[in-house]
ChimeraX commands (.cxc) that place a marker at each C-alpha (Angstrom):
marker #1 position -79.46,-72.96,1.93 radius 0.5
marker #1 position -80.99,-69.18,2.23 radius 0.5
marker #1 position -80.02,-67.19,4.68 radius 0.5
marker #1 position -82.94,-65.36,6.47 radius 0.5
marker #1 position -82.77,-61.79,6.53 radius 0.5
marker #1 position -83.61,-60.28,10.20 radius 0.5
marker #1 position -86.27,-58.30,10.31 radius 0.5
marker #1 position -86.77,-54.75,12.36 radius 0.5
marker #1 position -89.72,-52.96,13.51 radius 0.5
marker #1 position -87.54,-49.25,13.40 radius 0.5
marker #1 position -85.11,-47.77,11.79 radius 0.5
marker #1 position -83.03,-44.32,11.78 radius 0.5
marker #1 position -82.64,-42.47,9.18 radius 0.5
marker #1 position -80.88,-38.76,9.85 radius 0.5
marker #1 position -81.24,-39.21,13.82 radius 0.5
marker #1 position -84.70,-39.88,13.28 radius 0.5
marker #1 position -86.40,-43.16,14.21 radius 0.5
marker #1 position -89.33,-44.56,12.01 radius 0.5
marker #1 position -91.52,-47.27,12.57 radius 0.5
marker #1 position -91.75,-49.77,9.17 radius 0.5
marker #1 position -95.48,-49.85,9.48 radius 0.5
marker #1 position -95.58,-46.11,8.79 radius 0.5
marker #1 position -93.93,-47.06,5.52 radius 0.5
marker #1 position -95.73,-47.43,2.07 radius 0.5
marker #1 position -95.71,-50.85,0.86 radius 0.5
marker #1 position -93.37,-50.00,-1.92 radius 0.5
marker #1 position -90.79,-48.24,0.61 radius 0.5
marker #1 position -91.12,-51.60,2.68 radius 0.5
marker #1 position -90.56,-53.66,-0.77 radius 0.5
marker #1 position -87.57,-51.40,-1.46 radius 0.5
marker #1 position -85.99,-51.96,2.23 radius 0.5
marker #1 position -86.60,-55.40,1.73 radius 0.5
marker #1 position -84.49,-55.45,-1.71 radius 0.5
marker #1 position -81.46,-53.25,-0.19 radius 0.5
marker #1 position -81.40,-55.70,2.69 radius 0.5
marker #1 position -81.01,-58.64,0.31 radius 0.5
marker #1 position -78.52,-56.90,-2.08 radius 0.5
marker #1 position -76.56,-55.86,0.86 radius 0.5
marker #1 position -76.41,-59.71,1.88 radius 0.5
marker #1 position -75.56,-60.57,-1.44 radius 0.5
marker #1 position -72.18,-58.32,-1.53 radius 0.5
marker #1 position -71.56,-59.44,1.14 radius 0.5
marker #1 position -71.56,-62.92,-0.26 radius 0.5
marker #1 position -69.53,-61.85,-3.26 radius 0.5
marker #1 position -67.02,-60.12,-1.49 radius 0.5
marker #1 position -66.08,-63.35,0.59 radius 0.5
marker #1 position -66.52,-65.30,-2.40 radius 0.5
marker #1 position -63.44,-62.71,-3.60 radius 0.5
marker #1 position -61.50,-63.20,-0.90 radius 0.5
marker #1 position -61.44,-66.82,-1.16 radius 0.5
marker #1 position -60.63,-66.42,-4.77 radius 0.5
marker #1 position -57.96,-63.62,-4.17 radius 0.5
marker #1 position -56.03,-66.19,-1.45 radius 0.5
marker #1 position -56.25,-68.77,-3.97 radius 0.5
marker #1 position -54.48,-66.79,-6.40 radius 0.5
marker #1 position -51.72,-65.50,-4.61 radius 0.5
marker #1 position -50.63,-68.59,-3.56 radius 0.5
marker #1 position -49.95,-70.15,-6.46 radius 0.5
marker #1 position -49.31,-67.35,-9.25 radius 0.5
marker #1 position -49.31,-68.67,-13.00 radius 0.5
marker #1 position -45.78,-68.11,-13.68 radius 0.5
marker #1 position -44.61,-70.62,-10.57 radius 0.5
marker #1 position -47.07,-73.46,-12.34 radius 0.5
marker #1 position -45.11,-76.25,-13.37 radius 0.5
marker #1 position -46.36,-78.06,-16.62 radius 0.5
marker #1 position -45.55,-81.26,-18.17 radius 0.5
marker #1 position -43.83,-80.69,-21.09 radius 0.5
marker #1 position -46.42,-82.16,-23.57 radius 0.5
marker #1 position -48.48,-78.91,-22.20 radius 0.5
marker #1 position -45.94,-76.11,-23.57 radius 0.5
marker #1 position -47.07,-74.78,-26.99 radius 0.5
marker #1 position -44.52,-74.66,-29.39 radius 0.5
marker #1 position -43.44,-71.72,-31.92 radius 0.5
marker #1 position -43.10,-72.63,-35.25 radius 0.5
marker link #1:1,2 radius 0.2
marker link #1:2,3 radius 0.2
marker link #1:3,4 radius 0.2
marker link #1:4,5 radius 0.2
marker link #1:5,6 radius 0.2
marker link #1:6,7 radius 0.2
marker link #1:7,8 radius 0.2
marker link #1:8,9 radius 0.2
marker link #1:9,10 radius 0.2
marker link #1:10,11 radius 0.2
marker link #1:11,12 radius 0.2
marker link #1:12,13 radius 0.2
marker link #1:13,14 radius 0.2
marker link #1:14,15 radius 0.2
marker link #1:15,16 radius 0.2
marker link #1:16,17 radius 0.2
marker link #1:17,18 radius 0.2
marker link #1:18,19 radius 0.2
marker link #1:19,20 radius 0.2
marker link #1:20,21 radius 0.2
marker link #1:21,22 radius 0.2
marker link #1:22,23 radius 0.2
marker link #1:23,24 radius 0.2
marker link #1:24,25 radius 0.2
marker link #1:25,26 radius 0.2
marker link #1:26,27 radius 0.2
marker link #1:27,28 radius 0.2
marker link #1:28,29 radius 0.2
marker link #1:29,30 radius 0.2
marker link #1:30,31 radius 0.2
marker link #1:31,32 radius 0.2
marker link #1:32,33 radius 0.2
marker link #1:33,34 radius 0.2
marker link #1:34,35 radius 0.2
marker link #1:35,36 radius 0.2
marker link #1:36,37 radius 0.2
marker link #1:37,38 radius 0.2
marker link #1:38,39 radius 0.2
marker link #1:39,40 radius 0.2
marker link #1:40,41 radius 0.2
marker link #1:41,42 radius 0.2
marker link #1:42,43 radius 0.2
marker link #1:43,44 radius 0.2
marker link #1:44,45 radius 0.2
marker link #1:45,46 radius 0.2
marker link #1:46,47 radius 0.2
marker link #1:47,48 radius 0.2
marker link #1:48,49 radius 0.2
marker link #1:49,50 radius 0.2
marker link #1:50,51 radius 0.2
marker link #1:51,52 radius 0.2
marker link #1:52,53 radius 0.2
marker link #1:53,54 radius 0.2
marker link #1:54,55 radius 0.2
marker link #1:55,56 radius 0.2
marker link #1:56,57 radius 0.2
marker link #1:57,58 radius 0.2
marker link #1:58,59 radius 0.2
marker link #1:59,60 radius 0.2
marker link #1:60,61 radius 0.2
marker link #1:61,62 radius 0.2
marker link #1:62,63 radius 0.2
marker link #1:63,64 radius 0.2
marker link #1:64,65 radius 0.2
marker link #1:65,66 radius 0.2
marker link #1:66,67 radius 0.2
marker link #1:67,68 radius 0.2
marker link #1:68,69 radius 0.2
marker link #1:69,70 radius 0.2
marker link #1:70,71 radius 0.2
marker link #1:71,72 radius 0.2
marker link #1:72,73 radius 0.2
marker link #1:73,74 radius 0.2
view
């Protein structure tokens, strides 16, 4: 499933507020891109999370293998 990215008619940049359709269509296209980047670290970073939690609740060194999975030293 996508996500939809909202879309705005203004924006502020430095206290100033700008209307997109005074925008070039390459500073619209590049607006568009930051919006989905930013959505996709977003993503990423829960994606992270998850895999963080995961982690610390079982650390390697509490695993317990069967036997037949230890290497041996020769």
């Amino acid at each position: 499933m996508t996500e939809e990215i909202p879309t705005v008619s203004t924006f502020t940049i430095e206290d100033k507020i700008l209307s997109i359709d005074s925008l070039s269509d390459i500073t619209k296209a590049q607006i568009t891109n930051l919006q989905i980047v930013d959505a996709e670290i977003q993503r990423l970073q829960q994606q992270l999370g998850i895999a963080q939690v995961a982690t610390s609740l079982s650390p390697p060194y509490k695993l317990k293998l069967p036997s037949s999975a230890r290497m041996q030293v020769e």
